[in-house]
N, CA, C and O atoms as a DFTB+ gen file, in Angstrom:
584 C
 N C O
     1  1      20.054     -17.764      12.887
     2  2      18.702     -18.092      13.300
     3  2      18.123     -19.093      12.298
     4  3      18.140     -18.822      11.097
     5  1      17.628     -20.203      12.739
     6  2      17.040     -21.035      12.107
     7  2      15.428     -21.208      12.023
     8  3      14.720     -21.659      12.923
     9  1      15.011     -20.762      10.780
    10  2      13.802     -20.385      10.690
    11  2      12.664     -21.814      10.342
    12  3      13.168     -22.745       9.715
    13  1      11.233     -21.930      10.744
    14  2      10.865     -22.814      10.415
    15  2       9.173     -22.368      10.603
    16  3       8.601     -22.045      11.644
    17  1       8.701     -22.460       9.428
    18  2       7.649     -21.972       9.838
    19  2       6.694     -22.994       9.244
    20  3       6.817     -23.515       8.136
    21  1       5.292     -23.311      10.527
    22  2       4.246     -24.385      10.795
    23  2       2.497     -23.629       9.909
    24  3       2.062     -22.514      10.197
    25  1       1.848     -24.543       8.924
    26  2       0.920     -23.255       8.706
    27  2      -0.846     -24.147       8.971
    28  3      -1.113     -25.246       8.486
    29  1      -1.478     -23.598       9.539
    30  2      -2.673     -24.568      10.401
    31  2      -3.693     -23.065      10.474
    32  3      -3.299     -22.084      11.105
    33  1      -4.948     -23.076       9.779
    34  2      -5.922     -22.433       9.553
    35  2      -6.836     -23.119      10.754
    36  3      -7.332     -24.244      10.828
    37  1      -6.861     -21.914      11.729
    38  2      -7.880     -22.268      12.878
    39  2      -8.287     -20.847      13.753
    40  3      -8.474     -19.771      13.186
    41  1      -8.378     -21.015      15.041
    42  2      -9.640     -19.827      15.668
    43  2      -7.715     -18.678      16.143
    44  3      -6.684     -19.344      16.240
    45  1      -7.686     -18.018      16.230
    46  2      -6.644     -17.368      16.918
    47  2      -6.291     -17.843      18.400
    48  3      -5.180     -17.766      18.923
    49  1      -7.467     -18.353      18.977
    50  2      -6.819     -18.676      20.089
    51  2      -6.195     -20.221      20.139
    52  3      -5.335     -20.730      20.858
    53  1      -6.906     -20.669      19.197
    54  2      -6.471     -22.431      18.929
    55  2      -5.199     -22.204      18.640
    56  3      -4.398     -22.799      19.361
    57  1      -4.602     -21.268      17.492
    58  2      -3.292     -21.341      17.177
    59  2      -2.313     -20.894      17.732
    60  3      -1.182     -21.195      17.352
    61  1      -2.625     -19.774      19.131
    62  2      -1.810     -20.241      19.843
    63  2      -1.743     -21.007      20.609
    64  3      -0.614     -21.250      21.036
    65  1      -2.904     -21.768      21.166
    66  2      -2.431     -23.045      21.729
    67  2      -1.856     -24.182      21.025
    68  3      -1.545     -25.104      21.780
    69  1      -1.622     -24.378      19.756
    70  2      -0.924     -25.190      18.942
    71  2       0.738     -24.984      18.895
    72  3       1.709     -25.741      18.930
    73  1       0.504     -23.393      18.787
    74  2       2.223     -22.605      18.907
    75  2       2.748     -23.363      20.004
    76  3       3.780     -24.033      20.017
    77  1       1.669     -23.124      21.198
    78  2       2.604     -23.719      22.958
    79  2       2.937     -24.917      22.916
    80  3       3.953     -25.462      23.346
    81  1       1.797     -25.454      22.230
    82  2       2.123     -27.342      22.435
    83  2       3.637     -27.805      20.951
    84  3       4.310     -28.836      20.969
    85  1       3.744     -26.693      19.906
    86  2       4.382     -27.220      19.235
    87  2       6.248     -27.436      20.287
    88  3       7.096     -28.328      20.320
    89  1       6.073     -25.810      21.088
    90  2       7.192     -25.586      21.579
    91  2       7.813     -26.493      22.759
    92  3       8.971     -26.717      23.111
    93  1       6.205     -27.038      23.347
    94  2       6.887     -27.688      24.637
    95  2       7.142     -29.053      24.112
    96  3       7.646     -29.815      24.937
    97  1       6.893     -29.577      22.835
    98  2       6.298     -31.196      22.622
    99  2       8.181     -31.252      21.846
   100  3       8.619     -32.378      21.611
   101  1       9.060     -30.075      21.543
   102  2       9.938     -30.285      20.175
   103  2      11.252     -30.130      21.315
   104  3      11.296     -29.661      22.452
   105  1      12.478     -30.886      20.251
   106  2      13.476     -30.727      21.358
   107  2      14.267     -29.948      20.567
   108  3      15.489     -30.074      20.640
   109  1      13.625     -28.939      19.609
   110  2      14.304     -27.685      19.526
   111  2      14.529     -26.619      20.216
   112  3      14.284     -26.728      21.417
   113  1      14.988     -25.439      19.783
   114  2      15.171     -24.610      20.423
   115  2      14.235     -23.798      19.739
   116  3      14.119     -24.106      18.553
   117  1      13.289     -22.531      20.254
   118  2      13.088     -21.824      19.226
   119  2      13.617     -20.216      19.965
   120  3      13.498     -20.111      21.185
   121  1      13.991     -19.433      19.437
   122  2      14.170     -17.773      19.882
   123  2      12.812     -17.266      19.830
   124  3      12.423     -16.567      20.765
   125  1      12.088     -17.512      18.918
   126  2      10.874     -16.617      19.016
   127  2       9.676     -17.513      18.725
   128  3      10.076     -18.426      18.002
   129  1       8.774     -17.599      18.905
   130  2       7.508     -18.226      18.368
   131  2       6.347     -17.216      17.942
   132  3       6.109     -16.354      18.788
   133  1       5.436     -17.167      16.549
   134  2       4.971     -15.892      16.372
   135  2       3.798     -16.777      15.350
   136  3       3.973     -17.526      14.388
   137  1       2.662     -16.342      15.993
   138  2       1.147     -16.854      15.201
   139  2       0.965     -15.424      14.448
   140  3       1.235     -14.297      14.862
   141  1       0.397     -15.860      13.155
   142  2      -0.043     -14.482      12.420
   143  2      -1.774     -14.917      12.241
   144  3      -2.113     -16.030      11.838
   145  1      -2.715     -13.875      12.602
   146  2      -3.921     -13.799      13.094
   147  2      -4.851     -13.005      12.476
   148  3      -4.482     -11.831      12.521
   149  1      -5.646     -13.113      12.054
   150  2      -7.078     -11.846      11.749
   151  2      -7.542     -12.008      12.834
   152  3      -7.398     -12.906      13.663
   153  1      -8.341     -10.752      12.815
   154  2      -9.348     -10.628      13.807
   155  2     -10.457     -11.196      13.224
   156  3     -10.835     -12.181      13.860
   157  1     -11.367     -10.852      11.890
   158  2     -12.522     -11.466      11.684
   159  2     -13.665     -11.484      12.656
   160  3     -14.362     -10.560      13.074
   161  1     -13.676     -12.430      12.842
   162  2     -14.573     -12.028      14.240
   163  2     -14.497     -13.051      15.610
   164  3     -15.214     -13.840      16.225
   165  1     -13.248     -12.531      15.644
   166  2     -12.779     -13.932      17.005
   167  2     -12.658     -12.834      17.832
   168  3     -12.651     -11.677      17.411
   169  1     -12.535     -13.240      19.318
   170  2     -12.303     -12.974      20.646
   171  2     -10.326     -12.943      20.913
   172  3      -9.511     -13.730      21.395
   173  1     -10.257     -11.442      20.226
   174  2      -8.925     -11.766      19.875
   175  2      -7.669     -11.253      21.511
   176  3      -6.564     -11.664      21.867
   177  1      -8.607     -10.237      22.047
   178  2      -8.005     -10.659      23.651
   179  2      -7.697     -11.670      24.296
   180  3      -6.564     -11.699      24.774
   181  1      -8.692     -12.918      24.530
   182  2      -8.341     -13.974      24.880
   183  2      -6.996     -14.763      24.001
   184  3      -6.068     -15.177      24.695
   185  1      -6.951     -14.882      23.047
   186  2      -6.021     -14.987      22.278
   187  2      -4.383     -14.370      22.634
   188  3      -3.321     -14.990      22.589
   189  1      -4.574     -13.282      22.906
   190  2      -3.293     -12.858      22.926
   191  2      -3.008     -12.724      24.587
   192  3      -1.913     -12.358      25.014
   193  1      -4.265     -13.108      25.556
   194  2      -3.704     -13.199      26.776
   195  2      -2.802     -14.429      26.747
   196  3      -1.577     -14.389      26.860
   197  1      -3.472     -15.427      26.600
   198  2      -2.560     -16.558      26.353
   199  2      -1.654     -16.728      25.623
   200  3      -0.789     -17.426      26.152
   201  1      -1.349     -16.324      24.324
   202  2      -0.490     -15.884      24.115
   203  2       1.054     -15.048      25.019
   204  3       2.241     -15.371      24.997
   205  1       0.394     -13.997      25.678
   206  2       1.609     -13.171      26.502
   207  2       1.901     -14.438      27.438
   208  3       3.061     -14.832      27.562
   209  1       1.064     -14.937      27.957
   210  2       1.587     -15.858      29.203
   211  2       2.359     -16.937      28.949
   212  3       3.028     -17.508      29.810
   213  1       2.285     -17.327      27.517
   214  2       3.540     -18.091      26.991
   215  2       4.437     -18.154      26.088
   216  3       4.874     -19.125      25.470
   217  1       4.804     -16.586      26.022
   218  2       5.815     -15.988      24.905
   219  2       5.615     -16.138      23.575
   220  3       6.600     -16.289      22.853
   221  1       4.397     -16.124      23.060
   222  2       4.131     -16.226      21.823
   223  2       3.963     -14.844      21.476
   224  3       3.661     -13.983      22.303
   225  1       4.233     -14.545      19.789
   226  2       4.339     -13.084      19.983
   227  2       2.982     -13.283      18.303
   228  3       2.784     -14.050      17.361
   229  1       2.453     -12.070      18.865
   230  2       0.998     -12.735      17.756
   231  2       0.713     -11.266      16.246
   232  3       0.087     -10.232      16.477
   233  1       1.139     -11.486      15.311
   234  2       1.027     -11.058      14.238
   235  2      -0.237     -10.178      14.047
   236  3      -0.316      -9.917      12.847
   237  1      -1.093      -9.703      14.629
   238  2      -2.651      -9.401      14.282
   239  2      -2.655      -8.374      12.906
   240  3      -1.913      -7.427      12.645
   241  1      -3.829      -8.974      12.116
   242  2      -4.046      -7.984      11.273
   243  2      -5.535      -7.899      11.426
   244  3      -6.145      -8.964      11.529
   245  1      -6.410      -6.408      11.462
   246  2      -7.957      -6.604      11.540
   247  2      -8.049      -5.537      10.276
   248  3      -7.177      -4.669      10.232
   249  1      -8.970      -5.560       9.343
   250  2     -10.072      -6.928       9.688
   251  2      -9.279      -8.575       9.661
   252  3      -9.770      -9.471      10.349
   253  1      -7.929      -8.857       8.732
   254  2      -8.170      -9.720       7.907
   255  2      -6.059      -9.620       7.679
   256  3      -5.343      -8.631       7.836
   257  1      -5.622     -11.171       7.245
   258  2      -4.030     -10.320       6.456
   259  2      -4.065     -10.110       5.319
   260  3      -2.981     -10.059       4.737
   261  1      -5.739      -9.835       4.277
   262  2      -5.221      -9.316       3.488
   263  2      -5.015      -7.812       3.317
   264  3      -4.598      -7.159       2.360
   265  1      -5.548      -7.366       4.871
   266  2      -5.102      -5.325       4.812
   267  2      -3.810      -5.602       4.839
   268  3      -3.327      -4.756       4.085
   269  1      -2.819      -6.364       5.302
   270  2      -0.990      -6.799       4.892
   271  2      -0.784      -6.311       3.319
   272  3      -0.276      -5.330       2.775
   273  1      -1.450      -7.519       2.884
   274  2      -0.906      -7.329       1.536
   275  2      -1.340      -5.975       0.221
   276  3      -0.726      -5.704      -0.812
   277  1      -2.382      -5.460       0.685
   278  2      -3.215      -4.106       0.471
   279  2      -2.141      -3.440       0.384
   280  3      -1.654      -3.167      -0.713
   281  1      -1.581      -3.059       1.560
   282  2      -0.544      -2.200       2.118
   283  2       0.739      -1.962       0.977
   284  3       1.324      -0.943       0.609
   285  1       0.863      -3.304       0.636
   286  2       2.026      -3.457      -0.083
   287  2       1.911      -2.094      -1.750
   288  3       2.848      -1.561      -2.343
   289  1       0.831      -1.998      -1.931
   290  2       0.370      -1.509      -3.420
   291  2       0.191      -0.026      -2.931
   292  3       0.863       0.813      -3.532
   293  1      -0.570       0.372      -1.990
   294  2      -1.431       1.918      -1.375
   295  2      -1.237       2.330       0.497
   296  3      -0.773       1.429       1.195
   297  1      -1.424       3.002       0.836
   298  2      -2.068       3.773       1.478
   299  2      -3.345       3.275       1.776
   300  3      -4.083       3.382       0.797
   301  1      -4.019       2.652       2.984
   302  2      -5.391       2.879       3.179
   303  2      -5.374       2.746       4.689
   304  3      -4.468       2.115       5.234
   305  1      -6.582       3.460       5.551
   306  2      -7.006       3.933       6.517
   307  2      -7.625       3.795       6.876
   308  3      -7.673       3.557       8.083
   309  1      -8.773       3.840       5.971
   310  2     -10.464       3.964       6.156
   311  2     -10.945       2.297       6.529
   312  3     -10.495       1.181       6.266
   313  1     -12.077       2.827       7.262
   314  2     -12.580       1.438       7.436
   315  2     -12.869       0.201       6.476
   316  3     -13.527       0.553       5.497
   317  1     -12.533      -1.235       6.496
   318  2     -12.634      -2.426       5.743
   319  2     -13.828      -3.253       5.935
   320  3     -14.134      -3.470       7.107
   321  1     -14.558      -3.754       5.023
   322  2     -15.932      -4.224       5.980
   323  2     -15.067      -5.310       5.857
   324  3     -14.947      -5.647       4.679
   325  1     -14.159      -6.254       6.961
   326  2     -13.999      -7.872       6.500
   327  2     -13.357      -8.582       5.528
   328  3     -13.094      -7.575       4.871
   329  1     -13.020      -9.207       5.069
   330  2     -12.147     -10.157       4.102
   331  2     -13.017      -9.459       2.565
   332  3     -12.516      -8.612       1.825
   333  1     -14.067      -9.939       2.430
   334  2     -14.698      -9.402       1.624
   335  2     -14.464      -7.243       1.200
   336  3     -14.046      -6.692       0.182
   337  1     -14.704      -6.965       1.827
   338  2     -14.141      -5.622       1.749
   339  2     -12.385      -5.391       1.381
   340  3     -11.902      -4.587       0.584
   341  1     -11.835      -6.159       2.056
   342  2     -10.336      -5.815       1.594
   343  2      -9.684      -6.764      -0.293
   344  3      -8.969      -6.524      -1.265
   345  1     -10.553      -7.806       0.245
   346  2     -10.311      -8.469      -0.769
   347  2     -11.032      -7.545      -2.304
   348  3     -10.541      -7.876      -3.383
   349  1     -11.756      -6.832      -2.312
   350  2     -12.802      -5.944      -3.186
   351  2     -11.449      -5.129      -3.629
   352  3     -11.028      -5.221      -4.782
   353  1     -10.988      -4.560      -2.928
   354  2      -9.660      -3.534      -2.676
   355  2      -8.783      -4.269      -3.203
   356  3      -8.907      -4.346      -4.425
   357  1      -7.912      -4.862      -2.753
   358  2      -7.134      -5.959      -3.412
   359  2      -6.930      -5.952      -4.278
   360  3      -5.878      -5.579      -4.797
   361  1      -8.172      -6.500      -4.929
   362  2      -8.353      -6.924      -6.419
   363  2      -8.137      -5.703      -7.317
   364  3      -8.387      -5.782      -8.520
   365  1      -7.717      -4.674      -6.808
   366  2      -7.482      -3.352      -8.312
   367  2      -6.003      -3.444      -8.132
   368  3      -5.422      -2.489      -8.647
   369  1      -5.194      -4.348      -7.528
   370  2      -3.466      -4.270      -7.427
   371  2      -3.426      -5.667      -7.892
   372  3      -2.484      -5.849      -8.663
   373  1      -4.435      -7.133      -7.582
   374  2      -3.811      -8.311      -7.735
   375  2      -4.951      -9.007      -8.382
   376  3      -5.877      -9.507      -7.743
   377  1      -4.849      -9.020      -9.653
   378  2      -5.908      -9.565     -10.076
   379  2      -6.309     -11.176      -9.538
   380  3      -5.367     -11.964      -9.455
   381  1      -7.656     -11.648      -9.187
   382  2      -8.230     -12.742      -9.084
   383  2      -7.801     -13.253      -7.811
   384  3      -7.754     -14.462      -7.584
   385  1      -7.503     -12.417      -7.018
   386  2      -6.609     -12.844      -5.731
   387  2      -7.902     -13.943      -4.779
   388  3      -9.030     -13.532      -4.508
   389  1      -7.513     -14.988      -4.504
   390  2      -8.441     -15.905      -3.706
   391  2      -7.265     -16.921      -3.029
   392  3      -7.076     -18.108      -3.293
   393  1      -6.565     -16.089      -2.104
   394  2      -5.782     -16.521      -0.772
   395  2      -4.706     -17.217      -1.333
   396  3      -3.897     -17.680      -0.528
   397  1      -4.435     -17.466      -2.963
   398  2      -3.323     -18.171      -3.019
   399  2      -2.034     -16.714      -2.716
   400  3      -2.415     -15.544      -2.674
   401  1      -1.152     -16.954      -2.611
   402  2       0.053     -15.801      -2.444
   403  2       1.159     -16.076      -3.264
   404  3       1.919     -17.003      -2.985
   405  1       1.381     -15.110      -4.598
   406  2       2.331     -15.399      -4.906
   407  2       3.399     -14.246      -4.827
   408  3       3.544     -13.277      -5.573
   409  1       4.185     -14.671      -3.582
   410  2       5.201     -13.654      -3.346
   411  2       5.781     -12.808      -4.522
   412  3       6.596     -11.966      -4.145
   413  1       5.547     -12.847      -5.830
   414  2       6.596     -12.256      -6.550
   415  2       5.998     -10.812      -6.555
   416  3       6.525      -9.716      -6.746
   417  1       4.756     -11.178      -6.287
   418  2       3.933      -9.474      -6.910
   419  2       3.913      -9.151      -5.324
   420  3       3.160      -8.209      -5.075
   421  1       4.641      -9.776      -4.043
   422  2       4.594      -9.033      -2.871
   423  2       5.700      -7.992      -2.445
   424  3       5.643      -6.820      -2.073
   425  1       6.819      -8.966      -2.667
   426  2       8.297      -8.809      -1.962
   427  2       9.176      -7.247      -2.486
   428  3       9.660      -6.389      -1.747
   429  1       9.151      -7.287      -3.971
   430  2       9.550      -6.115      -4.201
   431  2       9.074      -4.351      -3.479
   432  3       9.635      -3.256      -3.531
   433  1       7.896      -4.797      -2.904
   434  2       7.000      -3.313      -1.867
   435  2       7.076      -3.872      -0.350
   436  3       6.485      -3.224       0.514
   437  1       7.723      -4.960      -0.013
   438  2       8.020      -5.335       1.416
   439  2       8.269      -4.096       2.274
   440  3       7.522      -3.880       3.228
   441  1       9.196      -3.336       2.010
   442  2       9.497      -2.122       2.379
   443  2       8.580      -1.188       2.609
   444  3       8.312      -0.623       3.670
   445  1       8.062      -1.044       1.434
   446  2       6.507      -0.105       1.314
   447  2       5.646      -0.437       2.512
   448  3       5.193       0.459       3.225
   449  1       5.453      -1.518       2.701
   450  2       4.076      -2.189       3.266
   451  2       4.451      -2.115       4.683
   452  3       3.588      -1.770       5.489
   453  1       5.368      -2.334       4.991
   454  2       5.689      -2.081       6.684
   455  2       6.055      -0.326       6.683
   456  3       5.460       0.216       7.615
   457  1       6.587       0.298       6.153
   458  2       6.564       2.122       6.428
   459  2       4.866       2.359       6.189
   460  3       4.516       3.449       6.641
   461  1       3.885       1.660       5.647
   462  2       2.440       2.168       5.592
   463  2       2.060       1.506       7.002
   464  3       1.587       2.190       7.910
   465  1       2.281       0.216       7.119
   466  2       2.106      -0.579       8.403
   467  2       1.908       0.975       9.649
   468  3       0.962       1.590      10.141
   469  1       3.232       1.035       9.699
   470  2       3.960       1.799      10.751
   471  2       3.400       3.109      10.763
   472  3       3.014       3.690      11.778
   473  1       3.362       3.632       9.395
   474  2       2.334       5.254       9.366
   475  2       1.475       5.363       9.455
   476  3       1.085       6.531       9.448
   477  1       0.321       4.128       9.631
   478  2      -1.224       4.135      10.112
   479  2      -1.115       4.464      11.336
   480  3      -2.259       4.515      11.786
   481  1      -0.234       4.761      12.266
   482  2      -0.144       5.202      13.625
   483  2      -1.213       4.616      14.534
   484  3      -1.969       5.200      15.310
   485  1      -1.064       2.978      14.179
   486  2      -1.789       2.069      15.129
   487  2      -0.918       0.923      15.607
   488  3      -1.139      -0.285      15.524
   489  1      -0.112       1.422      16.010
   490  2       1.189       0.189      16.318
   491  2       0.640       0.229      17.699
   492  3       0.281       1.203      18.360
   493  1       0.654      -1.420      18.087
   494  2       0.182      -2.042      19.352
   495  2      -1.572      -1.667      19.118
   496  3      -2.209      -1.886      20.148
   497  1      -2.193      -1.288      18.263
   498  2      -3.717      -1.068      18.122
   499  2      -4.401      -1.861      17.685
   500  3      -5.607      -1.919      17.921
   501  1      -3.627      -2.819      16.785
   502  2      -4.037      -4.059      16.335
   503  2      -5.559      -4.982      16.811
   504  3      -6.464      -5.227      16.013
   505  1      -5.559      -5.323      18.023
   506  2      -6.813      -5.939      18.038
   507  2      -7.454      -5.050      18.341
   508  3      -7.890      -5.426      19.429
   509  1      -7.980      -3.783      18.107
   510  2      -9.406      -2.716      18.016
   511  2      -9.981      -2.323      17.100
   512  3     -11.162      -2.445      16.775
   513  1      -8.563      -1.477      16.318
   514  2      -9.147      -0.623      15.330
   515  2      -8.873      -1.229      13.988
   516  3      -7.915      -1.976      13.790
   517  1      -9.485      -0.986      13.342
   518  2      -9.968      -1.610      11.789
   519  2      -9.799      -0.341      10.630
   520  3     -10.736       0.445      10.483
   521  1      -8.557      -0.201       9.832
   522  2      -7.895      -1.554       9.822
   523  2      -6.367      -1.362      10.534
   524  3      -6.072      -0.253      10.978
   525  1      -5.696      -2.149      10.597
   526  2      -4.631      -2.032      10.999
   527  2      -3.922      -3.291      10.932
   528  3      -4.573      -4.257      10.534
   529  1      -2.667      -3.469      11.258
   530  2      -1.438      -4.727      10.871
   531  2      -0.376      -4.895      11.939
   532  3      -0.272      -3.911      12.671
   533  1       0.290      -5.724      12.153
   534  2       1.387      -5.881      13.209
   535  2       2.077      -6.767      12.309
   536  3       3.302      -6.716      12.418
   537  1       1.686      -7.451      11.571
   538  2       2.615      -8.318      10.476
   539  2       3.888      -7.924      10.283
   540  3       4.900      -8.622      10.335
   541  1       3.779      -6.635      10.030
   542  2       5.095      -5.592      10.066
   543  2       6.415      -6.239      10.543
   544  3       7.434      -6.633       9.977
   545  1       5.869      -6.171      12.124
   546  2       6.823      -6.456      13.423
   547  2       7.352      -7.998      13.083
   548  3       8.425      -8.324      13.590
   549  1       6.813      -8.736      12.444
   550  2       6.825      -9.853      12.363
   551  2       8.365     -10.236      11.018
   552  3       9.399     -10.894      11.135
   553  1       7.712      -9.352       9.746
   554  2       8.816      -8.910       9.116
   555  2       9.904      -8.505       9.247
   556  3      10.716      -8.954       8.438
   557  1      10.270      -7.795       9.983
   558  2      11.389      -6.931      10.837
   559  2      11.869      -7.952      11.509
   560  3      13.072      -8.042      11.264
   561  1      11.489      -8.821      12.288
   562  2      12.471      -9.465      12.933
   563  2      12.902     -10.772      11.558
   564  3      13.845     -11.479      11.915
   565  1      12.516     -11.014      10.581
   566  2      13.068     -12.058      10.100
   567  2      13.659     -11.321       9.072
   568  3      14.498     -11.973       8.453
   569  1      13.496     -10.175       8.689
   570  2      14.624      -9.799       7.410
   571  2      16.011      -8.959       8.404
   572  3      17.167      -8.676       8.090
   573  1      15.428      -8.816       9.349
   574  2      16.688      -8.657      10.482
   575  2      17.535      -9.435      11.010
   576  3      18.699      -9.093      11.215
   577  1      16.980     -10.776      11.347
   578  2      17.768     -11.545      11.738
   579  2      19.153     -11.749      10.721
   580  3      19.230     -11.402       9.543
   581  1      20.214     -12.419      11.545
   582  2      21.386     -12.783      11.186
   583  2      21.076     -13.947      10.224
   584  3      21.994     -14.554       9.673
């Protein structure tokens, strides 16, 4: 599997319409196409209708992906007020964290963070309840792949 990943800060539903146009405009092939998304405060149904209708498979994390990287350090459940709220949280595992990512303090709890993913017992709950992650799913297929 040949991996290639595109990175464009916009509304959830813009990015998957960027995903569709990247797929129909390239004379690659792709197996999967996959937008990773907050909810925040977008209209994240519309988003993932369009999405289903053109095989895009959509990452959601609500509030925010930094309940993703949260995950990686703890356990949490309870409600997040927003970027601001998780990021508050955050900050007692990653000091000064302000959206840069440096995988080194991620990868070693990769494992961790998708079995917490998965034990919040909100798989497919993603765009409702707060907080919750699908990033997970997203993981799984690329440390799976061949």
């Amino acid at each position: 599997m040949h991996r290639k990943v595109k990175s464009k800060v916009d509304s959830p539903e813009n990015l998957v319409r960027y995903a569709v146009e990247l797929r129909r405009h390239r004379d690659e092939e792709f197996d999967e196409v996959w937008c990773v998304v907050d909810v925040d405060e977008f209209d994240i149904e519309r988003a993932a209708g369009l999405a289903r209708r053109h095989g895009v498979q959509l990452a959601v994390s609500n509030p925010c992906f930094e309940y993703w990287l949260l995950l990686h350090f703890k356990d949490h459940v309870s409600f997040l007020d927003g970027y601001k709220g998780v990021r508050a949280v955050l900050g007692k595992y990653v000091s000064g964290y302000d959206k840069k990512l440096d995988f080194t303090l991620f990868e070693p709890k990769v494992e961790d963070a998708v079995r917490r993913a998965k034990d919040a017992g909100r798989i497919g709950q993603e765009h409702a309840v707060n907080p919750s992650t699908g990033v997970w799913r997203l993981v799984e297929r690329v440390v799976d792949a061949p």
